[in-house]
N, C-alpha and C positions, 0 to 999 in steps of 0.2 A: 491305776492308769486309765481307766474305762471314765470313770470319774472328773479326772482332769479333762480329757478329750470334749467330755458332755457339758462341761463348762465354756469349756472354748468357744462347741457350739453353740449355747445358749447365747452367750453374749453377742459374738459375732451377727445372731437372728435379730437380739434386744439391739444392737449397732445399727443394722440396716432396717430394722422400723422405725426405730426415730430420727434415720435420716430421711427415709420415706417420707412420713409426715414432715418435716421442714419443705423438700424438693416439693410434697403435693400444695402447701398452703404459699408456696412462691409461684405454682403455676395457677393456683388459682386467682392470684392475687394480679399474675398477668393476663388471665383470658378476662378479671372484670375491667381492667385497663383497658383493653383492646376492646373491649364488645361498645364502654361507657365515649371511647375515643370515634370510634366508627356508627354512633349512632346505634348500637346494636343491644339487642336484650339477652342476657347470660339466662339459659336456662338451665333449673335445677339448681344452681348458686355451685354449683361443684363439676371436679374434672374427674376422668378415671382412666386409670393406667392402662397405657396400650402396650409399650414394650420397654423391655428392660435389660440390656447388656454393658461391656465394660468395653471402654474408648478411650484413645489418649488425649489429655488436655492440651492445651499451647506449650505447654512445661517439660510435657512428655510423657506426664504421670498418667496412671493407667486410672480414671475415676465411671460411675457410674452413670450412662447415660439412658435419662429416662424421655418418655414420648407419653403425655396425655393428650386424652381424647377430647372433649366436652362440645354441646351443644348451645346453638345461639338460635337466636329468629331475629330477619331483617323485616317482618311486617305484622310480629304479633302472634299471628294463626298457621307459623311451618317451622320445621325443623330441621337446622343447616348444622352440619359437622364441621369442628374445626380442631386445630391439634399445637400442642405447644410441645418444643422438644429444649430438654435440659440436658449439660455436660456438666455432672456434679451437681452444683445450685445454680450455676450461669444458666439465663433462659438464651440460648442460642437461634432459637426461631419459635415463631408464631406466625400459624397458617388458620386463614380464614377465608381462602378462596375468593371466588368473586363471588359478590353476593348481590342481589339485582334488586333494586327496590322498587 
């Protein structure tokens, strides 16, 4: 029994890493969108997980919503925080603040 159980859990961890990775390389793929659209320079080329709980879709269904962080610069030489938030794989928002050039 002990067995089965610890399979379960393995998988269900192997499940929600490789969805992880899909949800992080769509929100990457939005912050270089948004930085390449607003004249902005992506730093670091990567996002990183802010938070992470369970929220209902349009459908109803109960799916994962995630919230990354990452960094931009609107002049080169500083560092402005900006945050993309996902329901499941849908990018539902991207926040970049005002950013002053």
């Amino acid at each position: 029994m002990f067995e089965s159980i610890s399979l379960v859990v393995l998988a269900a961890l192997a499940w929600l890493w490789f969805d992880s990775l899909k949800a992080r390389d769509a929100a990457i793929r939005a912050a270089r969108i948004t930085c390449e659209a607003e004249s902005l320079q992506l730093l670091d080329d990567t996002v990183a997980i802010a938070s992470l709980w369970l929220q209902r879709n349009e459908e109803g269904r109960m799916v994962l919503r995630r919230v990354y962080a990452f960094e931009f610069s609107n002049t080169g030489d500083n560092r402005r925080r900006g945050s993309i938030a996902l329901l499941g794989h849908r990018i539902v928002a991207v926040n970049i603040g005002l950013h002053l050039v």
